[in-house]
C-alpha positions as semicolon CSV with decimal commas, in nm:
position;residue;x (nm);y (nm);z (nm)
1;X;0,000;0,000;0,000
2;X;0,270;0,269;0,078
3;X;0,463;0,121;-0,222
4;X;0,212;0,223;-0,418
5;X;0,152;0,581;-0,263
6;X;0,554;0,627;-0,280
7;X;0,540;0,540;-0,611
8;X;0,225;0,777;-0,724
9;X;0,417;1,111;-0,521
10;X;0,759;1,031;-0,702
11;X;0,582;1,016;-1,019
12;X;0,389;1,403;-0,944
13;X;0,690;1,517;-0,788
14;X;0,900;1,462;-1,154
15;X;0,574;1,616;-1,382
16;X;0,590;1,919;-1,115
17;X;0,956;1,938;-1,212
18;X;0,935;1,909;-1,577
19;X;0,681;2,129;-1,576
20;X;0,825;2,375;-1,383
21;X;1,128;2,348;-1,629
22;X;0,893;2,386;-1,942
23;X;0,716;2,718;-1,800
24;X;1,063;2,847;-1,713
25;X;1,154;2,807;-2,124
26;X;0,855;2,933;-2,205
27;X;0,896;3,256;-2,011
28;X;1,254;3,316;-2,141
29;X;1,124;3,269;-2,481
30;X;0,832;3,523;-2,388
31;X;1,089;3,775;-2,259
32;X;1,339;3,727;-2,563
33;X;0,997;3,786;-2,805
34;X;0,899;4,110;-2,590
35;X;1,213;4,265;-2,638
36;X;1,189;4,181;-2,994
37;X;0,836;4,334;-3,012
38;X;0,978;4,643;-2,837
39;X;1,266;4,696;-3,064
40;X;1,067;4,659;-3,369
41;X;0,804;4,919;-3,212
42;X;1,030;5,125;-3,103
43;X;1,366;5,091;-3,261
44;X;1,645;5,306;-3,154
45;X;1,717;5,542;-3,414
46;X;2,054;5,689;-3,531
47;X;1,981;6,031;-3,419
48;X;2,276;6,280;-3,561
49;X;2,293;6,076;-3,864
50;X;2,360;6,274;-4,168
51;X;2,134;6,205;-4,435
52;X;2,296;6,356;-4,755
53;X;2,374;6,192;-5,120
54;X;2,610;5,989;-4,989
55;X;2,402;5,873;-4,744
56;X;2,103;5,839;-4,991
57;X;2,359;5,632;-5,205
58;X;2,505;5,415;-4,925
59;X;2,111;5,332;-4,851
60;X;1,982;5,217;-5,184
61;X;2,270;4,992;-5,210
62;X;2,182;4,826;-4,870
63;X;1,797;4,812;-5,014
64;X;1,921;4,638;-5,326
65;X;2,174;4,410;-5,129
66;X;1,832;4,337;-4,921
67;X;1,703;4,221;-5,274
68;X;1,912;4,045;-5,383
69;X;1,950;3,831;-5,111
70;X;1,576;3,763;-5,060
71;X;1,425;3,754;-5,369
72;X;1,498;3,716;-5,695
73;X;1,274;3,967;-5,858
74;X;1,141;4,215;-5,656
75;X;0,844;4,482;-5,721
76;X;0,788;4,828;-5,587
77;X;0,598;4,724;-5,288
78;X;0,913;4,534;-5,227
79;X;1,123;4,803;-5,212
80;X;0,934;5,065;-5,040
81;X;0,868;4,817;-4,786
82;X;1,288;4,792;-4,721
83;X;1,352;5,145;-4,777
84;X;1,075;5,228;-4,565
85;X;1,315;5,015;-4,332
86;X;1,603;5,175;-4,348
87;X;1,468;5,553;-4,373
88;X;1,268;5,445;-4,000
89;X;1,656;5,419;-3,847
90;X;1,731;5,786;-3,922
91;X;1,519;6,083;-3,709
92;X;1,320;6,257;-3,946
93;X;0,991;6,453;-3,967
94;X;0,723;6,250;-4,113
95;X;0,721;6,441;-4,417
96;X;1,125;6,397;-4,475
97;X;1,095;6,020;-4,426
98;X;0,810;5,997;-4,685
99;X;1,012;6,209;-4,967
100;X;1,306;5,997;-4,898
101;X;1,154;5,648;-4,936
102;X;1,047;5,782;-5,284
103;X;1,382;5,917;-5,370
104;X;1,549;5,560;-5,266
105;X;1,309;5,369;-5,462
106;X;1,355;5,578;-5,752
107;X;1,753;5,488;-5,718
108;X;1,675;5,136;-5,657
109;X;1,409;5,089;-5,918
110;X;1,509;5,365;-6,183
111;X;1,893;5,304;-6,170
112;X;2,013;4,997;-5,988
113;X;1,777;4,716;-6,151
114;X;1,679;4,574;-6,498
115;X;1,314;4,588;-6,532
116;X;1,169;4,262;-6,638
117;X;0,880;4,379;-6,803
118;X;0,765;4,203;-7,093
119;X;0,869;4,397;-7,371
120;X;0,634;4,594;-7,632
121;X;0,518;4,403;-7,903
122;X;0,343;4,609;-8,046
123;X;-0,017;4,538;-8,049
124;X;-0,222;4,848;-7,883
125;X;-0,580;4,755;-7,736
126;X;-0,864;5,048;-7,761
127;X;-0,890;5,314;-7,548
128;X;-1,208;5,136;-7,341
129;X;-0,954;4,846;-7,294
130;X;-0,647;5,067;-7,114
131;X;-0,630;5,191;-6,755
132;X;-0,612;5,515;-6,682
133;X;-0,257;5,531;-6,648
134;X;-0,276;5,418;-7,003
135;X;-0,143;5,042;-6,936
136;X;-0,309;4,746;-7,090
137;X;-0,587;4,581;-6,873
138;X;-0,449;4,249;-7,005
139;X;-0,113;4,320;-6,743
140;X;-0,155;4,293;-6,380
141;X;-0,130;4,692;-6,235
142;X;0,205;4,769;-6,106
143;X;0,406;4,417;-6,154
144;X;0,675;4,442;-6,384
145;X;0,917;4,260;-6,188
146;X;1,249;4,423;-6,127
147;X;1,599;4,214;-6,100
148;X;1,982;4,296;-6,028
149;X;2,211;4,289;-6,327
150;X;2,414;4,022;-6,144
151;X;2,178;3,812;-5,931
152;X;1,900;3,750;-6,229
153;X;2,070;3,524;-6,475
154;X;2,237;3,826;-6,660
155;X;2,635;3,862;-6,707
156;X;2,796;4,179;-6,730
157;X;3,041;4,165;-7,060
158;X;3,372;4,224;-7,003
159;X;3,534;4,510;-7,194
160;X;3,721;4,425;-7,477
161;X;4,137;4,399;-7,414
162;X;4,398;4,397;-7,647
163;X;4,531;4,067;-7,724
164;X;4,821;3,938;-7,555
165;X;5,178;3,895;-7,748
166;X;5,229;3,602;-7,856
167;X;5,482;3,397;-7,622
168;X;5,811;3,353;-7,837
Protein backbone atom coordinates (compact mmCIF):
# COMPACT_ATOMS: atom_id res chain seq x y z
CA UNK A 1 0.00 0.00 0.00
CA UNK A 2 2.70 2.69 0.78
CA UNK A 3 4.63 1.21 -2.22
CA UNK A 4 2.12 2.23 -4.18
CA UNK A 5 1.52 5.81 -2.63
CA UNK A 6 5.54 6.27 -2.80
CA UNK A 7 5.40 5.40 -6.11
CA UNK A 8 2.25 7.77 -7.24
CA UNK A 9 4.17 11.11 -5.21
CA UNK A 10 7.59 10.31 -7.02
CA UNK A 11 5.82 10.16 -10.19
CA UNK A 12 3.89 14.03 -9.44
CA UNK A 13 6.90 15.17 -7.88
CA UNK A 14 9.00 14.62 -11.54
CA UNK A 15 5.74 16.16 -13.82
CA UNK A 16 5.90 19.19 -11.15
CA UNK A 17 9.56 19.38 -12.12
CA UNK A 18 9.35 19.09 -15.77
CA UNK A 19 6.81 21.29 -15.76
CA UNK A 20 8.25 23.75 -13.83
CA UNK A 21 11.28 23.48 -16.29
CA UNK A 22 8.93 23.86 -19.42
CA UNK A 23 7.16 27.18 -18.00
CA UNK A 24 10.63 28.47 -17.13
CA UNK A 25 11.54 28.07 -21.24
CA UNK A 26 8.55 29.33 -22.05
CA UNK A 27 8.96 32.56 -20.11
CA UNK A 28 12.54 33.16 -21.41
CA UNK A 29 11.24 32.69 -24.81
CA UNK A 30 8.32 35.23 -23.88
CA UNK A 31 10.89 37.75 -22.59
CA UNK A 32 13.39 37.27 -25.63
CA UNK A 33 9.97 37.86 -28.05
CA UNK A 34 8.99 41.10 -25.90
CA UNK A 35 12.13 42.65 -26.38
CA UNK A 36 11.89 41.81 -29.94
CA UNK A 37 8.36 43.34 -30.12
CA UNK A 38 9.78 46.43 -28.37
CA UNK A 39 12.66 46.96 -30.64
CA UNK A 40 10.67 46.59 -33.69
CA UNK A 41 8.04 49.19 -32.12
CA UNK A 42 10.30 51.25 -31.03
CA UNK A 43 13.66 50.91 -32.61
CA UNK A 44 16.45 53.06 -31.54
CA UNK A 45 17.17 55.42 -34.14
CA UNK A 46 20.54 56.89 -35.31
CA UNK A 47 19.81 60.31 -34.19
CA UNK A 48 22.76 62.80 -35.61
CA UNK A 49 22.93 60.76 -38.64
CA UNK A 50 23.60 62.74 -41.68
CA UNK A 51 21.34 62.05 -44.35
CA UNK A 52 22.96 63.56 -47.55
CA UNK A 53 23.74 61.92 -51.20
CA UNK A 54 26.10 59.89 -49.89
CA UNK A 55 24.02 58.73 -47.44
CA UNK A 56 21.03 58.39 -49.91
CA UNK A 57 23.59 56.32 -52.05
CA UNK A 58 25.05 54.15 -49.25
CA UNK A 59 21.11 53.32 -48.51
CA UNK A 60 19.82 52.17 -51.84
CA UNK A 61 22.70 49.92 -52.10
CA UNK A 62 21.82 48.26 -48.70
CA UNK A 63 17.97 48.12 -50.14
CA UNK A 64 19.21 46.38 -53.26
CA UNK A 65 21.74 44.10 -51.29
CA UNK A 66 18.32 43.37 -49.21
CA UNK A 67 17.03 42.21 -52.74
CA UNK A 68 19.12 40.45 -53.83
CA UNK A 69 19.50 38.31 -51.11
CA UNK A 70 15.76 37.63 -50.60
CA UNK A 71 14.25 37.54 -53.69
CA UNK A 72 14.98 37.16 -56.95
CA UNK A 73 12.74 39.67 -58.58
CA UNK A 74 11.41 42.15 -56.56
CA UNK A 75 8.44 44.82 -57.21
CA UNK A 76 7.88 48.28 -55.87
CA UNK A 77 5.98 47.24 -52.88
CA UNK A 78 9.13 45.34 -52.27
CA UNK A 79 11.23 48.03 -52.12
CA UNK A 80 9.34 50.65 -50.40
CA UNK A 81 8.68 48.17 -47.86
CA UNK A 82 12.88 47.92 -47.21
CA UNK A 83 13.52 51.45 -47.77
CA UNK A 84 10.75 52.28 -45.65
CA UNK A 85 13.15 50.15 -43.32
CA UNK A 86 16.03 51.75 -43.48
CA UNK A 87 14.68 55.53 -43.73
CA UNK A 88 12.68 54.45 -40.00
CA UNK A 89 16.56 54.19 -38.47
CA UNK A 90 17.31 57.86 -39.22
CA UNK A 91 15.19 60.83 -37.09
CA UNK A 92 13.20 62.57 -39.46
CA UNK A 93 9.91 64.53 -39.67
CA UNK A 94 7.23 62.50 -41.13
CA UNK A 95 7.21 64.41 -44.17
CA UNK A 96 11.25 63.97 -44.75
CA UNK A 97 10.95 60.20 -44.26
CA UNK A 98 8.10 59.97 -46.85
CA UNK A 99 10.12 62.09 -49.67
CA UNK A 100 13.06 59.97 -48.98
CA UNK A 101 11.54 56.48 -49.36
CA UNK A 102 10.47 57.82 -52.84
CA UNK A 103 13.82 59.17 -53.70
CA UNK A 104 15.49 55.60 -52.66
CA UNK A 105 13.09 53.69 -54.62
CA UNK A 106 13.55 55.78 -57.52
CA UNK A 107 17.53 54.88 -57.18
CA UNK A 108 16.75 51.36 -56.57
CA UNK A 109 14.09 50.89 -59.18
CA UNK A 110 15.09 53.65 -61.83
CA UNK A 111 18.93 53.04 -61.70
CA UNK A 112 20.13 49.97 -59.88
CA UNK A 113 17.77 47.16 -61.51
CA UNK A 114 16.79 45.74 -64.98
CA UNK A 115 13.14 45.88 -65.32
CA UNK A 116 11.69 42.62 -66.38
CA UNK A 117 8.80 43.79 -68.03
CA UNK A 118 7.65 42.03 -70.93
CA UNK A 119 8.69 43.97 -73.71
CA UNK A 120 6.34 45.94 -76.32
CA UNK A 121 5.18 44.03 -79.03
CA UNK A 122 3.43 46.09 -80.46
CA UNK A 123 -0.17 45.38 -80.49
CA UNK A 124 -2.22 48.48 -78.83
CA UNK A 125 -5.80 47.55 -77.36
CA UNK A 126 -8.64 50.48 -77.61
CA UNK A 127 -8.90 53.14 -75.48
CA UNK A 128 -12.08 51.36 -73.41
CA UNK A 129 -9.54 48.46 -72.94
CA UNK A 130 -6.47 50.67 -71.14
CA UNK A 131 -6.30 51.91 -67.55
CA UNK A 132 -6.12 55.15 -66.82
CA UNK A 133 -2.57 55.31 -66.48
CA UNK A 134 -2.76 54.18 -70.03
CA UNK A 135 -1.43 50.42 -69.36
CA UNK A 136 -3.09 47.46 -70.90
CA UNK A 137 -5.87 45.81 -68.73
CA UNK A 138 -4.49 42.49 -70.05
CA UNK A 139 -1.13 43.20 -67.43
CA UNK A 140 -1.55 42.93 -63.80
CA UNK A 141 -1.30 46.92 -62.35
CA UNK A 142 2.05 47.69 -61.06
CA UNK A 143 4.06 44.17 -61.54
CA UNK A 144 6.75 44.42 -63.84
CA UNK A 145 9.17 42.60 -61.88
CA UNK A 146 12.49 44.23 -61.27
CA UNK A 147 15.99 42.14 -61.00
CA UNK A 148 19.82 42.96 -60.28
CA UNK A 149 22.11 42.89 -63.27
CA UNK A 150 24.14 40.22 -61.44
CA UNK A 151 21.78 38.12 -59.31
CA UNK A 152 19.00 37.50 -62.29
CA UNK A 153 20.70 35.24 -64.75
CA UNK A 154 22.37 38.26 -66.60
CA UNK A 155 26.35 38.62 -67.07
CA UNK A 156 27.96 41.79 -67.30
CA UNK A 157 30.41 41.65 -70.60
CA UNK A 158 33.72 42.24 -70.03
CA UNK A 159 35.34 45.10 -71.94
CA UNK A 160 37.21 44.25 -74.77
CA UNK A 161 41.37 43.99 -74.14
CA UNK A 162 43.98 43.97 -76.47
CA UNK A 163 45.31 40.67 -77.24
CA UNK A 164 48.21 39.38 -75.55
CA UNK A 165 51.78 38.95 -77.48
CA UNK A 166 52.29 36.02 -78.56
CA UNK A 167 54.82 33.97 -76.22
CA UNK A 168 58.11 33.53 -78.37
Amino acid sequence: MWGNYLAARSDLARTLVRDAEAAARWARSMAAAMVRLATALHPNPIAGTPVNAEWVQDAAGRVLAVMEEHRSTWQIWHVRAEAQRQVRAVELQAAQSARLVDLLIGDVLGNLSVSLARPNDGITEPAVLRRSDGTSVYSVALSAGRGSVMRSGFVRHAAPTAAAPAAG
